[in-house]
N, C-alpha and C positions, 0 to 999 in steps of 0.2 A: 493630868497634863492638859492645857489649852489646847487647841486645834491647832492653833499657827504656828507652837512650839512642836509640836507633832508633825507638824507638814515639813519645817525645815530637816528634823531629822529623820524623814525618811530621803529628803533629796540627798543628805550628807553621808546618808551608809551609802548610795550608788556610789561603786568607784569610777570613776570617769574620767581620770589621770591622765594625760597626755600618751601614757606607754597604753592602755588599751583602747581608749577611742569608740567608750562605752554609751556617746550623750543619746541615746535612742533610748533608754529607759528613762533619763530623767523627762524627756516631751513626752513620754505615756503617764507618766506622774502628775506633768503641767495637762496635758489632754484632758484626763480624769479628771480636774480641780475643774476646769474652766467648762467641761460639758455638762457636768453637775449644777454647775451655775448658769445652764442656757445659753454659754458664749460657744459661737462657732470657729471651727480650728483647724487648721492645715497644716499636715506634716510635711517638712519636704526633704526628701533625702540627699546628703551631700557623696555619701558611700558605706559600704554594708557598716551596719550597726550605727551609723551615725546621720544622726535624723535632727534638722532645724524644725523649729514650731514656730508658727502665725497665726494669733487670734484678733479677734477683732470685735466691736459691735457700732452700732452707731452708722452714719453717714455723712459725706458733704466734708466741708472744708470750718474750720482749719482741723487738721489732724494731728492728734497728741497723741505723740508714743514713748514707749519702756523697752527697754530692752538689755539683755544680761547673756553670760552665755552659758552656757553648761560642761563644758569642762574646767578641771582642775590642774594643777601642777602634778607633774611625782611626787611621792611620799617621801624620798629619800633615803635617811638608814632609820628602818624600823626600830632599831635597838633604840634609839632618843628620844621614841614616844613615850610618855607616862600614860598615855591614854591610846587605843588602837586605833587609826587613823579614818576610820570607818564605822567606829561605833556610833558616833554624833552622843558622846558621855556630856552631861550635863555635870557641874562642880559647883554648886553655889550659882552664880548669877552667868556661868560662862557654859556655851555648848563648843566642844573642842570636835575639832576633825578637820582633814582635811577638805577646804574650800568652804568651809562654818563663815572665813574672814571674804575670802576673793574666790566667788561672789555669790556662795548659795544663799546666803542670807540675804545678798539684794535682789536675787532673783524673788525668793519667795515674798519677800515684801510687796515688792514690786507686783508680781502674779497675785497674794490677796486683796492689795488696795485696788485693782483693776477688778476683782471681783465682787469688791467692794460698791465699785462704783457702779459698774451694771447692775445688782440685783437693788442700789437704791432707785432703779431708771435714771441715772443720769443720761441727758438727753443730746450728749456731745456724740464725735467721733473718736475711741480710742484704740490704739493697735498695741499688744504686746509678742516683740518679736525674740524666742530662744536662739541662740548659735550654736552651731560648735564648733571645735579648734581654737577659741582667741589669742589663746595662752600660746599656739605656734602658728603663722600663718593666719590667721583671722579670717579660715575658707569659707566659711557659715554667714558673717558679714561680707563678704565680697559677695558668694552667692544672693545672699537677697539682696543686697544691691543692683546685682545684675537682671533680677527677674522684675524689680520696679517697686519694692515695697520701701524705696527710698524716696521716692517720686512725690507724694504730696503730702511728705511730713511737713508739720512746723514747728513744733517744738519734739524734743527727744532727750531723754532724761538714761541716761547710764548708769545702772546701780553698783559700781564700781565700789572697794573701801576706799573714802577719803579721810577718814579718821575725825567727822564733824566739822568740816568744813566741804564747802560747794567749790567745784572747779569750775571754770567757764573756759578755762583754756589748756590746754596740755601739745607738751612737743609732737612730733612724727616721730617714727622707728621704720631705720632704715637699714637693709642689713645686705652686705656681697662678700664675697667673695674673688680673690685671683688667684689666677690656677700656674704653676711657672713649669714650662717644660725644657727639658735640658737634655744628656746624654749619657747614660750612665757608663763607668768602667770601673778599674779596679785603682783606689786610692793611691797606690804608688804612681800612679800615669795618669794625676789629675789634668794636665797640659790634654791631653788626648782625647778627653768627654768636656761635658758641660755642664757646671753645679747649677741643677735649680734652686737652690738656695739662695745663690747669689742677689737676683734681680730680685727674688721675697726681702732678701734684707735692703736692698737700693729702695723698694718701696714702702716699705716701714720707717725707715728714715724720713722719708719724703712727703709720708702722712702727718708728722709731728708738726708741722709747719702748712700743712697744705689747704686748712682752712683759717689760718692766721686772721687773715683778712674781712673775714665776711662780719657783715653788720651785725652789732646785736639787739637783738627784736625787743619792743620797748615791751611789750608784753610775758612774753616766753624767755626772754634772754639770752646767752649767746649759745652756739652752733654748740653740741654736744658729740665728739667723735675719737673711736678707739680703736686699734686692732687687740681680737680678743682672742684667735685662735691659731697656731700655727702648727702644721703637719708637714714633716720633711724626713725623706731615710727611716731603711729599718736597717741599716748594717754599716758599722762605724769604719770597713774598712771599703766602701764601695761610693763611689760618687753618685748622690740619687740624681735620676733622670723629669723626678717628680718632687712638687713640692706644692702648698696651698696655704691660705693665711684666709681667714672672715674677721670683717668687721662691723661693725654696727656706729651708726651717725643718729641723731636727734636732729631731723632739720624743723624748722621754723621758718613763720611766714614769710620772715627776711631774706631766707636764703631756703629756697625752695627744694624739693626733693628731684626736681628735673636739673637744678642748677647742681647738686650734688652729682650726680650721675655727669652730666657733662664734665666737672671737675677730677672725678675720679679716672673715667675716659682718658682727659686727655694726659694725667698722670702715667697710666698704662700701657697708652700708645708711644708715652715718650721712650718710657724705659725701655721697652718691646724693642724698639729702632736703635737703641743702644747697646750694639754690642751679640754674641750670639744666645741663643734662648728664645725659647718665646713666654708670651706674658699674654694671659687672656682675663677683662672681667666678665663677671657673671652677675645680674643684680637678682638677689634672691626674695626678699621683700622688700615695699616699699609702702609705708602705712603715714598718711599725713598729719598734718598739726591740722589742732582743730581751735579755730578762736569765737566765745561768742562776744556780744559787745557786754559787760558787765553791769551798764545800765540800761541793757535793754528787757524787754518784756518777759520773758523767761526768768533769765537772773532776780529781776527784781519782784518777780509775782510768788514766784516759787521760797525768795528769803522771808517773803511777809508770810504767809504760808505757813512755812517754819517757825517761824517766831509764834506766831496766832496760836501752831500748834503744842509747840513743847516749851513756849516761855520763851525763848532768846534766837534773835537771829543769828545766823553762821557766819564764819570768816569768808572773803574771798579768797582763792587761790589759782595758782595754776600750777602744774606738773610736768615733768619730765619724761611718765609714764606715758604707753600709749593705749588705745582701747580701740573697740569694734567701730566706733564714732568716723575712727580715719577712715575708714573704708565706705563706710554708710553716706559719708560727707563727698563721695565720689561721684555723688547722686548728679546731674545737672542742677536739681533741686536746691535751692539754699535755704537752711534750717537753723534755728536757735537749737545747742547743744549745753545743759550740763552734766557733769558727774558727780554722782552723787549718792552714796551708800552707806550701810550699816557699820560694816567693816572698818578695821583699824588701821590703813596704810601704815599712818604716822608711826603708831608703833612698831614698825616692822614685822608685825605678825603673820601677812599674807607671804606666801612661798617658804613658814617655816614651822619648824618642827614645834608642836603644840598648836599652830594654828586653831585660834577660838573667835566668837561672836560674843560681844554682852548679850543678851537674850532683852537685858530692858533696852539697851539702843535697837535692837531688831524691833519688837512693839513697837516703839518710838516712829521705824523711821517706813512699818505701816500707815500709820497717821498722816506722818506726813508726804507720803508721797501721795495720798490722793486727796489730803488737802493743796498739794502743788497744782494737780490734775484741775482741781476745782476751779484755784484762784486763777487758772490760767485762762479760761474764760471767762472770770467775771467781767 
């Protein structure tokens, strides 16, 4: 077995699933690669067990970075696997496991072609930054962000699966919650308490229409918004005093993630005033759209790249999905951004059961990320 095929599947036995919050093994994994190969590295801890990685070599401006995260999705119902979700089994041309797709295969690309590049002395500056959480919260991204390792990037490359095409833009994800208080009693003397049910249903109503209006983005396109979860009563004969509903929005440059929150706001306030109950939000995430210009120096250095490297250049695209990018993009700092990984988006592989990698687009998309790296200064 090659090396590179050996290294992914040691990142894919680490479980690192969102239920245990395990990404500290795989930065001793990337640690070991990258000190082997003379590059220096920083651990930095977000909470027990759960450790960001920053390597680096090179100096000065402009600064080219990679970056992926290290956790996975849950596995689901184990019973659906034909392969154990942790084995990293090999089948013919496919390595299966959980996060083979999104994104341990672009991490590892990513992390050999930066190894790549150093032990050829490339004479740039490149950073490769690990996370963890993306998959809830994106705490690992917001962390480095906040300590400055956003500050003089210029270009930044997300080894996200795009299924063989380059993203240059992708929505925000945006996510809250309201909480509805009322007064509970006994169902024969509903007059006497207060259903928080009530105002949850006045506002779901009132969501279906409440972005009607907002422009759609000539890039990203229009506003993307749902309520997806509701929690009301545990006893069919008692008026709950409690009640909550989350939703999640896609905002876009057009209609921004401050302009969401203000709109939602004043939705809550209205109902709240109307009538008895109270109605509170809460915003629980808020992760932005990221737009690069598509013919600008990034996009167009990184497709020639590609092409030079594996025969043909890639489609453009852009996404609905969101990545660490939003958060990193919260930089003061303004940076050319694409996404762009081994993984299969398109085919809906990533967050499901069999989750695999081609092994030959993983090679592949070695090459070409540090032919991207390359062209990017020439």
């Amino acid at each position: 077995m090659d090396e590179a095929t050996q290294f992914l599947q040691e990142l894919v036995q680490v479980d690192t699933s969102t239920a245990t919050g395990n990404e500290e093994a795989i930065a001793h994994l990337l640690q070991a690669k990258f000190e082997a190969a003379g590059i220096a590295v920083k651990l930095i801890p977000y909470a027990d067990h759960r450790v960001n990685l920053v390597a680096e070599f090179g100096d000065g401006q402009p600064v080219f970075a990679f970056t992926g995260h290290e956790d996975v999705v849950n596995v689901g119902d184990l019973s659906q696997w034909h392969f154990p979700p942790f084995a990293a089994a090999i089948d013919g041309d496919k390595l299966y496991g959980r996060g083979a797709s999104d994104m341990k295969s672009g991490l590892a690309a990513m992390a050999l072609a930066f190894i790549a590049l150093k032990t050829s002395g490339f004479p740039h500056h490149v950073r490769f930054m690990a996370t963890v959480g993306e998959e809830y919260g994106a705490m690992g991204a917001r962390q480095l962000t906040d300590l400055g390792y956003a500050d003089d990037i210029a270009a930044l490359i997300v080894g996200e699966p795009t299924g063989g095409k380059i993203e240059y833009a992708h929505a925000g994800s945006y996510n809250y919650k309201v909480k509805s208080y009322g007064k509970s009693v006994h169902s024969s003397l509903p007059q006497t308490g207060v259903n928080a049910i009530a105002k949850l249903v006045d506002f779901v109503q009132a969501e279906r229409t409440l972005f009607a209006d907002t422009p759609v983005d000539p890039v990203i396109g229009e506003l993307v918004h749902s309520v997806t979860v509701l929690r009301a009563g545990d006893q069919v004969n008692t008026i709950p005093d409690y009640a909550e509903l989350a939703g999640n929005i896609r905002p876009t440059p057009s209609f921004t993630n401050a302009e969401v929150t203000a709109r939602l706001q004043a939705l809550v306030a209205e109902l709240d005033a109307a009538g008895p109950g109270k109605l509170e939000f809460e915003l629980t995430h808020s992760f932005f759209p990221v737009l690069t210009e598509r013919t600008g120096r990034l996009v167009t250095r990184a497709n020639a790249a590609i092409a030079a490297t594996t025969g043909a250049a890639r489609a453009l695209t852009i996404s609905h999905g969101a990545t660490d990018a939003s958060e990193f993009t919260k930089s003061a700092n303004h940076f050319e951004t694409i996404i762009y990984g081994p993984g299969n988006e398109a085919g809906s592989v990533s967050h499901q059961v069999d989750e695999y990698v081609s092994l030959t687009r993983y090679h592949e998309t070695i090459r070409e990320f540090e032919a991207i790296a390359r062209a990017y200064f020439d």
